[in-house]
C-alpha positions as YAML, in Angstrom:
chain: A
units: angstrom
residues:
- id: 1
  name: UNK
  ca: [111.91, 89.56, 127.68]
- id: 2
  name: UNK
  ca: [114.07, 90.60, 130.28]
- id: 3
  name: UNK
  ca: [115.88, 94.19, 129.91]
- id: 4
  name: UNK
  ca: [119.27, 94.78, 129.18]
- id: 5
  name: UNK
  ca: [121.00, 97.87, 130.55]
- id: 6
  name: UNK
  ca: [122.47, 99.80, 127.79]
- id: 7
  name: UNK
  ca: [124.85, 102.55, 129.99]
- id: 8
  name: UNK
  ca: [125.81, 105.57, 127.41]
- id: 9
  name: UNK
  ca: [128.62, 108.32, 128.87]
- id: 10
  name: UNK
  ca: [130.24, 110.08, 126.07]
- id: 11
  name: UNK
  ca: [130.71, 113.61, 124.12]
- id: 12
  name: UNK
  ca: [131.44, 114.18, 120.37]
- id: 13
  name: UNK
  ca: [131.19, 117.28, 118.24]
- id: 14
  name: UNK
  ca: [128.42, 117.74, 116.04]
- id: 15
  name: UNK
  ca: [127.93, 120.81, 113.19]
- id: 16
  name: UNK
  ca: [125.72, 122.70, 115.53]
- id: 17
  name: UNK
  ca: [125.70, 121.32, 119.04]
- id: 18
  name: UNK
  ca: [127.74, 119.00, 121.01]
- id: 19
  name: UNK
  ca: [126.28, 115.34, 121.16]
- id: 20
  name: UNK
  ca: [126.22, 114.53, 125.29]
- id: 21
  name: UNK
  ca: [124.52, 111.78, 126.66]
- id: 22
  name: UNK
  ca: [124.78, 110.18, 130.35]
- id: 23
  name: UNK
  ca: [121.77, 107.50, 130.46]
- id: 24
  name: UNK
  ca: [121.68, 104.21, 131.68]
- id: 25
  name: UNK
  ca: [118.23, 102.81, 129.51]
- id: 26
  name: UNK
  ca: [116.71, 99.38, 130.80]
- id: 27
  name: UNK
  ca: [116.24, 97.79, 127.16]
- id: 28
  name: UNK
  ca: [113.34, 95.57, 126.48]
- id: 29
  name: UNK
  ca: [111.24, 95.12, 123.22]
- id: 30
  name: UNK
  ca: [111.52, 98.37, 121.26]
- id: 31
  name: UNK
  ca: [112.76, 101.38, 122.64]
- id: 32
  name: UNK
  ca: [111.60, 104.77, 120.31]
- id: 33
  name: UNK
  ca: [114.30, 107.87, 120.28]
- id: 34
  name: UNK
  ca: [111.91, 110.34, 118.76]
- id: 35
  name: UNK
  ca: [112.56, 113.96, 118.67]
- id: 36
  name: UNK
  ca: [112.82, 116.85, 115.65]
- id: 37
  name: UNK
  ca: [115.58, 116.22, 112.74]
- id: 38
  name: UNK
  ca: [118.51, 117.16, 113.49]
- id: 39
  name: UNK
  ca: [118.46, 116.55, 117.33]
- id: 40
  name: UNK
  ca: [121.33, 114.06, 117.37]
- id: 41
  name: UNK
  ca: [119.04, 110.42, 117.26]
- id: 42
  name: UNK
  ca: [120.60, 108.68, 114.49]
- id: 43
  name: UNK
  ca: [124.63, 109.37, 115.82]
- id: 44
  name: UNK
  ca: [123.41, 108.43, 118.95]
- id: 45
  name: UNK
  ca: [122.77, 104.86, 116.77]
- id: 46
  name: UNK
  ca: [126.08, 105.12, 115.23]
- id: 47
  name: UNK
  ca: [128.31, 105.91, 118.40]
- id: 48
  name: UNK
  ca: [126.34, 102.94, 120.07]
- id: 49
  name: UNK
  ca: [127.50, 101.24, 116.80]
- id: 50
  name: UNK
  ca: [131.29, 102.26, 116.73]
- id: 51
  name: UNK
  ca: [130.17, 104.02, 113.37]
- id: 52
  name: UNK
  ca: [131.39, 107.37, 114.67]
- id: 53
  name: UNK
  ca: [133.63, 107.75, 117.44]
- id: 54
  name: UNK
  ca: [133.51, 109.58, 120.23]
- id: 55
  name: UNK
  ca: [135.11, 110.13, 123.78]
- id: 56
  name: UNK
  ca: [133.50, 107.95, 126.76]
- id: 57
  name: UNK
  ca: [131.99, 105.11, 127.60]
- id: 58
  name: UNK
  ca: [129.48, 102.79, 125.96]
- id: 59
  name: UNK
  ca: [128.70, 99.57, 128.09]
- id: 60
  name: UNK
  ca: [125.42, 96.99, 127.16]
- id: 61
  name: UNK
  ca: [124.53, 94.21, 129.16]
- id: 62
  name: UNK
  ca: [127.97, 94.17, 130.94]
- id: 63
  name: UNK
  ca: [130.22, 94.31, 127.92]
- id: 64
  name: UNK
  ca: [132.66, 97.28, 127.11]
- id: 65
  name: UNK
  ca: [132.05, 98.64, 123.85]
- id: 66
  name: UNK
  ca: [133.83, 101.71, 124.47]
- id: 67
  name: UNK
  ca: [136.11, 103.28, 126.90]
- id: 68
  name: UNK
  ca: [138.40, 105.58, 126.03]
- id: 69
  name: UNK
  ca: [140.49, 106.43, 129.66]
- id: 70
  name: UNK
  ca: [140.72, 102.55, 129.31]
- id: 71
  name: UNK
  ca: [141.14, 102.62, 125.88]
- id: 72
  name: UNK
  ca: [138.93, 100.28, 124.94]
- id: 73
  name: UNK
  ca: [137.12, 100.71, 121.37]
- id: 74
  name: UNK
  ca: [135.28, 97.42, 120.01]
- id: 75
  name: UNK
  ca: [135.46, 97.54, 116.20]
- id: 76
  name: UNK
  ca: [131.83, 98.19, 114.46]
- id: 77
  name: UNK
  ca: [132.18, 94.72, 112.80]
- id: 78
  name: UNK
  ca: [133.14, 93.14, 116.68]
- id: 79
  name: UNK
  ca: [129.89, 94.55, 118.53]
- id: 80
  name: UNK
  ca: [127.01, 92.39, 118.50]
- id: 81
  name: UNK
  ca: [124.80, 95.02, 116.94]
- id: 82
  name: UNK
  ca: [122.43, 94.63, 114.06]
- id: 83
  name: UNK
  ca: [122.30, 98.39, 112.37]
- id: 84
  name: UNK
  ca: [119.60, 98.58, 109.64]
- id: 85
  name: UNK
  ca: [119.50, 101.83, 107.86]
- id: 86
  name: UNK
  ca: [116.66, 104.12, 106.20]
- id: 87
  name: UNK
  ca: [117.37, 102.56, 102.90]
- id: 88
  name: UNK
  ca: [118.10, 98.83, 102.52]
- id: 89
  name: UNK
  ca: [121.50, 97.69, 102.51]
- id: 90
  name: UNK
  ca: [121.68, 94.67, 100.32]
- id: 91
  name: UNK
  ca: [123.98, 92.81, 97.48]
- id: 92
  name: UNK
  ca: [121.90, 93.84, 94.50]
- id: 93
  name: UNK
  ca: [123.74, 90.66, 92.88]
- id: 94
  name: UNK
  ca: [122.43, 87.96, 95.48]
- id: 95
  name: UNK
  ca: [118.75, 87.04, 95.19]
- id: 96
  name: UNK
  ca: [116.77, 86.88, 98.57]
- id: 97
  name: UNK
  ca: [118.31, 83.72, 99.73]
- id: 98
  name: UNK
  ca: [121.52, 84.50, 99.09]
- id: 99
  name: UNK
  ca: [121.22, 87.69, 100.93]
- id: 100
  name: UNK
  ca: [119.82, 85.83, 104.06]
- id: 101
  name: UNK
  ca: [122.32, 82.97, 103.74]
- id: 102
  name: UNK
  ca: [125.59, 85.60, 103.16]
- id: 103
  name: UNK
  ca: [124.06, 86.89, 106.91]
- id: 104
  name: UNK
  ca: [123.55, 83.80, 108.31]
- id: 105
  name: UNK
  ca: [127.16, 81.94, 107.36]
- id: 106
  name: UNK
  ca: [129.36, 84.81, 109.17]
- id: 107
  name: UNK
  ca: [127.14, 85.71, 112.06]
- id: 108
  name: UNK
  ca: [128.89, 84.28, 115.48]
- id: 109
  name: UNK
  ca: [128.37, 80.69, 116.70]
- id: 110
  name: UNK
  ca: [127.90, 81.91, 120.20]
- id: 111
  name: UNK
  ca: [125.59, 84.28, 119.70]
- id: 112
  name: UNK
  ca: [121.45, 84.32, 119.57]
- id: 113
  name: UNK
  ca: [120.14, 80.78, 118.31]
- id: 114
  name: UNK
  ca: [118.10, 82.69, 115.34]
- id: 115
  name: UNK
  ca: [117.94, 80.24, 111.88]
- id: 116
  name: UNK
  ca: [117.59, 80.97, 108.82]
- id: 117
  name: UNK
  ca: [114.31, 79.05, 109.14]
- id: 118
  name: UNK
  ca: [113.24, 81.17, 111.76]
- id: 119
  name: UNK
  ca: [113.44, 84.23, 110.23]
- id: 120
  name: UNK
  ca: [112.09, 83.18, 106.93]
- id: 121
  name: UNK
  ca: [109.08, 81.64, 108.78]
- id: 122
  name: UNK
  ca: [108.71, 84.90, 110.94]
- id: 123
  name: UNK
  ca: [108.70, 87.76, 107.86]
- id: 124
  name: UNK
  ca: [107.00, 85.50, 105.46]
- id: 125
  name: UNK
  ca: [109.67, 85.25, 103.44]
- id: 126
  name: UNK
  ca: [108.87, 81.41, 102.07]
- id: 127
  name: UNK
  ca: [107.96, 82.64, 98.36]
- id: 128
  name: UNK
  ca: [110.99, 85.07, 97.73]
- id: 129
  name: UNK
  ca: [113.48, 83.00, 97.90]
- id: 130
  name: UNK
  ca: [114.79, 83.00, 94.38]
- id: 131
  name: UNK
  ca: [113.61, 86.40, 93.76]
- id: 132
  name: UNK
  ca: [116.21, 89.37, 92.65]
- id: 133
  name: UNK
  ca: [116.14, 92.15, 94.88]
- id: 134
  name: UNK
  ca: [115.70, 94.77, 92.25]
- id: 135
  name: UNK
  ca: [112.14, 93.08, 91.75]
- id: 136
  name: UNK
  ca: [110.81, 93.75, 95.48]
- id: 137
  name: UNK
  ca: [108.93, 96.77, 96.50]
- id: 138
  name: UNK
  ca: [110.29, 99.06, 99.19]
- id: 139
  name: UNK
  ca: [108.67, 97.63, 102.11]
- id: 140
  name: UNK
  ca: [109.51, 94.11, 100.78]
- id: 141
  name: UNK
  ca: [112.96, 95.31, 100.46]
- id: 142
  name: UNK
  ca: [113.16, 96.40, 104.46]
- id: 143
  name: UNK
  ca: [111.93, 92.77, 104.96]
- id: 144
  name: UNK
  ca: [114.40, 91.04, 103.90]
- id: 145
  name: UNK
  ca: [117.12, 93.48, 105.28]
- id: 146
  name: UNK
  ca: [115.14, 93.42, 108.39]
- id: 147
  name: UNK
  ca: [115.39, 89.39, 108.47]
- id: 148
  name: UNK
  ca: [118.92, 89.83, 107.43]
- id: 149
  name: UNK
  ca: [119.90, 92.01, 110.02]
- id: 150
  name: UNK
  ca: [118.41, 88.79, 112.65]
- id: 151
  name: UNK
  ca: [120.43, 86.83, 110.77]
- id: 152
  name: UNK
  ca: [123.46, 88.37, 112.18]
- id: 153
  name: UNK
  ca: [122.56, 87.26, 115.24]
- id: 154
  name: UNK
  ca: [122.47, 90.91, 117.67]
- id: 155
  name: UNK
  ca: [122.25, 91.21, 120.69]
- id: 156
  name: UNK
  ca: [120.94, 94.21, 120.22]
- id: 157
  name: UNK
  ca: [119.02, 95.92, 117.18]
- id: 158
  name: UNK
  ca: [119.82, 99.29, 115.88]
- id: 159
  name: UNK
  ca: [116.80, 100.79, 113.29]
- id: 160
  name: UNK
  ca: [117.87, 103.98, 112.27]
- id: 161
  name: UNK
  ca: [114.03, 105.67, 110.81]
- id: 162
  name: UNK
  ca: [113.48, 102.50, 108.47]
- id: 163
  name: UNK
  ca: [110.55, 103.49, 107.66]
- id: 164
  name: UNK
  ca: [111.22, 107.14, 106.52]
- id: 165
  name: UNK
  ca: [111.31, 106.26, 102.71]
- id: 166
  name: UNK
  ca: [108.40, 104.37, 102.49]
- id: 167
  name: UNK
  ca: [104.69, 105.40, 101.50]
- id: 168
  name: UNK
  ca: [101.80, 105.13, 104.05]
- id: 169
  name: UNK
  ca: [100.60, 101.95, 102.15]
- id: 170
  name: UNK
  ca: [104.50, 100.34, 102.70]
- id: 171
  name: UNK
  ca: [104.61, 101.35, 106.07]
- id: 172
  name: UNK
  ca: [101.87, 99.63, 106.95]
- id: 173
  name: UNK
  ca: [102.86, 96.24, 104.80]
- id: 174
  name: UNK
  ca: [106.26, 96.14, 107.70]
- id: 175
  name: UNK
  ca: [104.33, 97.57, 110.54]
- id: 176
  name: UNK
  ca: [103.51, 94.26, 111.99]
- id: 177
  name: UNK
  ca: [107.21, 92.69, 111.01]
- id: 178
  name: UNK
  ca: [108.38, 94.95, 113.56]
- id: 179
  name: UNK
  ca: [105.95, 94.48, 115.77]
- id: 180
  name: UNK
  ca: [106.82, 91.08, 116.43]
- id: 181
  name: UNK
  ca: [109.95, 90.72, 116.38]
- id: 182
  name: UNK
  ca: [111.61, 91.82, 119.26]
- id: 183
  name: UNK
  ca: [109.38, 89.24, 120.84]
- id: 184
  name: UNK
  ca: [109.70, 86.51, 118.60]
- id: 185
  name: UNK
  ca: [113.89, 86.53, 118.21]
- id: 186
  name: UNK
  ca: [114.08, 88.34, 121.91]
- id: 187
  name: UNK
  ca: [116.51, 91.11, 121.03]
- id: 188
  name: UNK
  ca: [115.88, 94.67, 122.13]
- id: 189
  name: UNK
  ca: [115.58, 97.39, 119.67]
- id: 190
  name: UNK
  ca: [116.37, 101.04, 119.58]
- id: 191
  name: UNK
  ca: [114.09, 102.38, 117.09]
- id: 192
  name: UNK
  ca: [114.73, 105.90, 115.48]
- id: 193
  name: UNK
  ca: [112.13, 108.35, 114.41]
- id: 194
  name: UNK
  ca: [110.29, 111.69, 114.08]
- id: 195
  name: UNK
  ca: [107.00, 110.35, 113.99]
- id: 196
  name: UNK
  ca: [104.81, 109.88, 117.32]
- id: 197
  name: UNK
  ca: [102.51, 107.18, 114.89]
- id: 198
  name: UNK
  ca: [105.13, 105.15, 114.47]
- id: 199
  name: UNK
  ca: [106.26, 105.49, 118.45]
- id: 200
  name: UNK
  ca: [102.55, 104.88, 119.69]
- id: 201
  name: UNK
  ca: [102.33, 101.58, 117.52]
- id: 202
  name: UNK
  ca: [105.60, 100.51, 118.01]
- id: 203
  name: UNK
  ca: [107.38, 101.44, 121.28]
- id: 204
  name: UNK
  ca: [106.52, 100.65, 124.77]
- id: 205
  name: UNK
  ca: [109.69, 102.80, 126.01]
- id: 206
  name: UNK
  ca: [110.74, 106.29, 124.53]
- id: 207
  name: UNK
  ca: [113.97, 108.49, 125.05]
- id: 208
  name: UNK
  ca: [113.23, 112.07, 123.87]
- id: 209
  name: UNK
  ca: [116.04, 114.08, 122.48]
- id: 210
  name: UNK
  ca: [116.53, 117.84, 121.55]
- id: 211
  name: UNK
  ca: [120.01, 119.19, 120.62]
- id: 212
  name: UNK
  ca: [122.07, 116.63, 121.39]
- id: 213
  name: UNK
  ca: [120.88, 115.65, 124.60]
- id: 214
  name: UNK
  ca: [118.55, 113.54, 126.49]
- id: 215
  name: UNK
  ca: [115.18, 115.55, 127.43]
- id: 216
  name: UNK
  ca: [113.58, 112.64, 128.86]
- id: 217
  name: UNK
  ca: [112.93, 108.58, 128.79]
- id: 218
  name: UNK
  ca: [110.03, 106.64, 130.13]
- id: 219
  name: UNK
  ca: [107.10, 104.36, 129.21]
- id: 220
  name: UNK
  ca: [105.57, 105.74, 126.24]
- id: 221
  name: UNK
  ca: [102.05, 106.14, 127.65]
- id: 222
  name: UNK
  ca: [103.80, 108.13, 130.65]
- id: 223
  name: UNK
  ca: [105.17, 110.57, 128.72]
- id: 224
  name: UNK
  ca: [102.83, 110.99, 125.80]
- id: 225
  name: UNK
  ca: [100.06, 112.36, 128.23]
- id: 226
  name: UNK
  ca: [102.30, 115.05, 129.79]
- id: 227
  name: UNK
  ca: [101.24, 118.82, 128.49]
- id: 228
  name: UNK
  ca: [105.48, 119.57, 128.58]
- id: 229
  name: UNK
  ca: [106.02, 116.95, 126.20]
- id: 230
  name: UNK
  ca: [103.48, 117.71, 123.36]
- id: 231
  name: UNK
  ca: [105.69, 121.17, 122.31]
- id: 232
  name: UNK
  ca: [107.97, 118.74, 120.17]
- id: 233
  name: UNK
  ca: [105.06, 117.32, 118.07]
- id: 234
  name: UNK
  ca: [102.11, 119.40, 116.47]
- id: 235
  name: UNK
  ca: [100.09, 121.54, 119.66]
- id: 236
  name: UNK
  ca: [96.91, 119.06, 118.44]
- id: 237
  name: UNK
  ca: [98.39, 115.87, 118.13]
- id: 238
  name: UNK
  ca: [98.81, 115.53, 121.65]
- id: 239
  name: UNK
  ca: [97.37, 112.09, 122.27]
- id: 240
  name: UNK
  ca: [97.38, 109.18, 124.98]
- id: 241
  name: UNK
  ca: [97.89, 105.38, 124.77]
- id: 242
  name: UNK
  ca: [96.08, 103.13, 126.78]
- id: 243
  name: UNK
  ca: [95.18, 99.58, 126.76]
- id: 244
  name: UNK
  ca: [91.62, 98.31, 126.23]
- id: 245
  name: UNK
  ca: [90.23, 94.64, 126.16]
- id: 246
  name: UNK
  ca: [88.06, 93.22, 123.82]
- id: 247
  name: UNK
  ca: [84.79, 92.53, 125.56]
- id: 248
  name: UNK
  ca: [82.77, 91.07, 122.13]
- id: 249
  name: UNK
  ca: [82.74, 92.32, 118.62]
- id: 250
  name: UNK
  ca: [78.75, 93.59, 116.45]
- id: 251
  name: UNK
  ca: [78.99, 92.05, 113.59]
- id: 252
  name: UNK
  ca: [75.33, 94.08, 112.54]
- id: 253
  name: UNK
  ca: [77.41, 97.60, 113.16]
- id: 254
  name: UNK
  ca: [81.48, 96.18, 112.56]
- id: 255
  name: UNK
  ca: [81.43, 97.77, 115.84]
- id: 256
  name: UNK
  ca: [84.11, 96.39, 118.27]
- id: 257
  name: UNK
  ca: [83.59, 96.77, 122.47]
- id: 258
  name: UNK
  ca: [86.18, 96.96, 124.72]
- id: 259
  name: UNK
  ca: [87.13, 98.26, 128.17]
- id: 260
  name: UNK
  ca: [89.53, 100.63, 129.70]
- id: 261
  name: UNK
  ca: [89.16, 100.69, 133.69]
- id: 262
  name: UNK
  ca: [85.96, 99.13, 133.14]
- id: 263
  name: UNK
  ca: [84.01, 101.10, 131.42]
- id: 264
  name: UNK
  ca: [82.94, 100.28, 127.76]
- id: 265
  name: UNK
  ca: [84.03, 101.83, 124.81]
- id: 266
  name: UNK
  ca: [83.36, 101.08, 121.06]
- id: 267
  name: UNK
  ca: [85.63, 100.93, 117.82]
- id: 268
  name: UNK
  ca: [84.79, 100.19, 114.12]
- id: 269
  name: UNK
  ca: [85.81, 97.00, 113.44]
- id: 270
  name: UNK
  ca: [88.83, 96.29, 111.40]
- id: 271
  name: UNK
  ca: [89.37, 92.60, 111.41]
- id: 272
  name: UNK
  ca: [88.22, 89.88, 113.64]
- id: 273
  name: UNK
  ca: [89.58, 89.48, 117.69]
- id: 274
  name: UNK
  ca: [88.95, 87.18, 120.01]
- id: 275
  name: UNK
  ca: [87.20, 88.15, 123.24]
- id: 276
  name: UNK
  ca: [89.84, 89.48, 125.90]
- id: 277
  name: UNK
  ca: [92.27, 90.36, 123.44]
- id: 278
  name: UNK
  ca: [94.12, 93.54, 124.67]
- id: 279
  name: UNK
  ca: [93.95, 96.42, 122.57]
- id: 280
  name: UNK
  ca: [96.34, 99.46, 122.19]
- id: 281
  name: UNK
  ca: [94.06, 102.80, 121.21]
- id: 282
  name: UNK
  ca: [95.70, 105.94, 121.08]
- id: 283
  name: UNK
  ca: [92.96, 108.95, 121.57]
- id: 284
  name: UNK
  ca: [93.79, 111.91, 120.43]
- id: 285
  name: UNK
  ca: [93.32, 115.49, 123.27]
- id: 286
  name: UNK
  ca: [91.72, 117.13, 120.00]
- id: 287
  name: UNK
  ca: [89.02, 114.28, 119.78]
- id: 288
  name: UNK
  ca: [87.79, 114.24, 123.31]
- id: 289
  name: UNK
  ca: [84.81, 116.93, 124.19]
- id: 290
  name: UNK
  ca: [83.72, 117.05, 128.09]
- id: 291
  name: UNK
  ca: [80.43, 117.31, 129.77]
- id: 292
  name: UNK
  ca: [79.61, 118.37, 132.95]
- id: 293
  name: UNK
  ca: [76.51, 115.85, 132.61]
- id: 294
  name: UNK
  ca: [76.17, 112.41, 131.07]
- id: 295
  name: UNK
  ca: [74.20, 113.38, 127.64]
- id: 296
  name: UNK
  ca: [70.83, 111.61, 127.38]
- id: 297
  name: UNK
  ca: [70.70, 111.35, 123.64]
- id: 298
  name: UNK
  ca: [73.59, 112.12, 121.62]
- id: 299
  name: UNK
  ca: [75.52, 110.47, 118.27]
- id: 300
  name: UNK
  ca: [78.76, 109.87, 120.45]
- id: 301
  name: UNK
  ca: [78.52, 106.61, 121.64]
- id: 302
  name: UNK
  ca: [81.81, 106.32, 124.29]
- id: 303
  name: UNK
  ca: [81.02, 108.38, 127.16]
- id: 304
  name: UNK
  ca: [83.72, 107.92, 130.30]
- id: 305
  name: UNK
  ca: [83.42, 109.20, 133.37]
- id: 306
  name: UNK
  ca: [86.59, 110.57, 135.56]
- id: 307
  name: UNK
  ca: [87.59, 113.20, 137.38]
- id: 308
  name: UNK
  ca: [90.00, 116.51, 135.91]
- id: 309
  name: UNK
  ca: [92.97, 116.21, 137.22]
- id: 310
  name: UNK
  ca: [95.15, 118.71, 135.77]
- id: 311
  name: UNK
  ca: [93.67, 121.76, 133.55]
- id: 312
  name: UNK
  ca: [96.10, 124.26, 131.79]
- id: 313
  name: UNK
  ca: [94.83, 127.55, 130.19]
- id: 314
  name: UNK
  ca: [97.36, 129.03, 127.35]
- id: 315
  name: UNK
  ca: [96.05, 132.74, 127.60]
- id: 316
  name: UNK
  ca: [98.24, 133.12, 124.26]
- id: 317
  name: UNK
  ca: [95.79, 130.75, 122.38]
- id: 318
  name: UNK
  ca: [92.19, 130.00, 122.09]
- id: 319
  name: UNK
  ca: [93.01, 126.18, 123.81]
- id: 320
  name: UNK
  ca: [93.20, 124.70, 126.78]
- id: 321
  name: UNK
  ca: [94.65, 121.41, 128.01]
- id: 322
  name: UNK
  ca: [93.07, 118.99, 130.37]
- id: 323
  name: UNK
  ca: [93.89, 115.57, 131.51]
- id: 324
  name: UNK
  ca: [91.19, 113.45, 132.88]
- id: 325
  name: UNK
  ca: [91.63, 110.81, 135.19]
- id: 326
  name: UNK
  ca: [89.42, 107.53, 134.65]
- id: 327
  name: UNK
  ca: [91.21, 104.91, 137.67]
- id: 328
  name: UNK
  ca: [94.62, 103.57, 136.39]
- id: 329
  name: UNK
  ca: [94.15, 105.28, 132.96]
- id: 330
  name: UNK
  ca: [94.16, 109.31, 132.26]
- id: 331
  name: UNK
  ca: [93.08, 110.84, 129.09]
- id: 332
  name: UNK
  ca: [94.05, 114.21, 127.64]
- id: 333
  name: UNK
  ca: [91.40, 116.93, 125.91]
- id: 334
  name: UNK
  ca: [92.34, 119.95, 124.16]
- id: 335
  name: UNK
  ca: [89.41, 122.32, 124.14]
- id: 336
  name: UNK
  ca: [88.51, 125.97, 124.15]
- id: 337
  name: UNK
  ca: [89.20, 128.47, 127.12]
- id: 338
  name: UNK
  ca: [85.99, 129.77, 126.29]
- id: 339
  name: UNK
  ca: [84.42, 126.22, 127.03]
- id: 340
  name: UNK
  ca: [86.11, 126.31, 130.31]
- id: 341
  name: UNK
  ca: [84.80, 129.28, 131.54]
- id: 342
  name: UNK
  ca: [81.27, 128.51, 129.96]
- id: 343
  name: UNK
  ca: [81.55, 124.72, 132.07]
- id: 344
  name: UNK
  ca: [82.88, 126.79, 135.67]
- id: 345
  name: UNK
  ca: [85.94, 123.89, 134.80]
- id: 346
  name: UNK
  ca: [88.31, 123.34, 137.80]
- id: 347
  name: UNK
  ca: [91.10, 121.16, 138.54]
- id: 348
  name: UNK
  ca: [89.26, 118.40, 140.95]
- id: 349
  name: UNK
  ca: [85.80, 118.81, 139.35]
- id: 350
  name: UNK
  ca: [83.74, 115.57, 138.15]
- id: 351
  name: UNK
  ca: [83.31, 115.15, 134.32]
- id: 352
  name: UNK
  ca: [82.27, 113.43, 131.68]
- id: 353
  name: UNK
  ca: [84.79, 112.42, 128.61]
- id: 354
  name: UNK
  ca: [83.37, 112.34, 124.45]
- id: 355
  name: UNK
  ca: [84.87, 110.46, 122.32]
- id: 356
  name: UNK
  ca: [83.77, 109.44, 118.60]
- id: 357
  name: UNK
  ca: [83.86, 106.13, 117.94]
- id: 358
  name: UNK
  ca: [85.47, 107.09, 114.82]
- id: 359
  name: UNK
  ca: [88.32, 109.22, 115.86]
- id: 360
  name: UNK
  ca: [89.75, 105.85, 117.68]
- id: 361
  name: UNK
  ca: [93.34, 104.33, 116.21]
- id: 362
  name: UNK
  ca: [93.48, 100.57, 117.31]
...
């Protein structure tokens, strides 16, 4: 999917702090805007949106949604945006069909060629057809207003936390819906949220705001390793992406071996994968113990080599943060000061990285 620039320039009032944002974002797949409640993510959506108004300019992909020295404001209903909120928006009185069809007959003729076929196909959607939506679960529900939203044919997708209301067990029933699907239909996605789980398995870009502005934007993986970023999640959640690929899978030990930068790692299997399937494993700094040797016999069986490439003390704390370099790939480890001064640890030094087989998140 190629990007689409999305070019934001405005200012509007909020209770505490002033909303002001001055970004152009390259938009492909789904884009995260993660930071703590209240920080200004979700009117961000609905300024995009022409929800709330504001004073500026809001141009995607070459079209003027908003200008104001021009005046220029494209009505909500006018922009090619599909905004799906953290509860479902549907017609109680429609079954499923109905819903999707009531989408489908007023989206534009010119716009994406998405079909109702498509989308039913795509969210598995074949059995619900006649189905009232007071009978679906929660995460069925976001289906269908998921597909629905498609149906509307967007050029660009708006999800504003729509997964905030559901259990872990939901969350995880949608989780591959949205995986998809900016692939599948081709529409970017800005994706709203407070939680870095949902950003690591959904987003390949992130924009991270704090009162009302933009802190910062950039792959996820990029950002996710830095030691400045981590202060807006929990101090021992910091955590890295990277991308691993499937080298075979144990079926005597539901083990599963992989790569990253050529050396092997191992995961407990979850379900089956072909050989050189690429993986996405998020490792988390509190879950990776360094050596200054290679242990000869111990119970963790992924043992990476690389060299420490950045090492912060916090003398206000117990903890230390290091980020280890493996080739193309860098992992983070939270450890002890202690265990830094017991290991002689130095920015530049050769080590060795532990990680638990069973601390890895495919």
């Amino acid at each position: 999917m190629s990007p689409k620039l999305l070019h934001v320039e405005f200012k509007r009032a909020l209770d505490e702090f002033e909303l002001d944002v001055n970004q152009t974002f390259a938009l492909a797949g789904i884009t995260a805007i993660f930071g703590p409640s209240g920080s200004g993510k979700s009117s961000l959506l609905r300024v995009i949106s022409g929800f709330e108004k504001a004073v500026g300019r809001v141009v995607f992909d070459g079209d003027v949604w908003l200008d104001t020295e021009q005046r220029i404001d494209v009505p909500p209903h006018i922009r090619p945006v599909g905004f799906m909120f953290q509860t479902p928006q549907l017609f109680t009185h429609l079954d499923v069909e109905q819903n999707l069809k009531y989408a489908a007959d007023r989206a534009p003729e010119n716009a994406t060629s998405v079909t109702l076929s498509d989308v039913v196909s795509a969210f598995d959607l074949q059995d619900f057809g006649s189905r009232n939506v007071s009978s679906l679960s929660g995460g069925e529900r976001q289906r269908v207003a998921l597909a629905r939203t498609l149906l509307s044919r967007p050029k660009l997708l708006l999800l504003d936390e729509p997964l905030s209301a559901l259990d872990a067990e939901r969350k995880g029933e949608i989780m591959p819906y949205l995986e998809q699907m900016t692939n599948t239909f081709g529409v970017p996605a800005l994706f709203v949220t407070h939680s870095v789980d949902e950003v690591i398995r959904l987003a390949d870009q992130m924009i991270i705001m704090r009162q009302g502005t933009v802190k910062e934007s950039g792959k996820t993986s990029d950002l996710l390793e830095r030691f400045d970023i981590s202060g807006l999640t929990d101090p021992f959640d910091g955590s890295v992406v990277v991308e691993a690929h499937v080298i075979h899978q144990d079926r005597h030990y539901h083990l599963t071996h992989l790569t990253i930068d050529g050396q092997k790692v191992s995961v407990p299997s979850t379900h089956p994968v072909k050989s050189g399937t690429v993986l996405r494993l998020r490792i988390r700094a509190r879950d990776v113990a360094l050596a200054r040797e290679r242990p000869a016999l111990s119970s963790v069986q992924n043992v990476l080599s690389g060299t420490l490439s950045e090492l912060q003390s916090d003398t206000n704390s117990a903890y230390a943060d290091a980020l280890i370099d493996l080739g193309t790939v860098r992992l983070r480890s939270k450890v002890t000061r202690k265990s830094v001064d017991d290991l002689k640890l130095k920015k530049g030094d050769s080590v060795f990285a532990l990680i638990k087989s069973v601390s890895l998140e495919v």
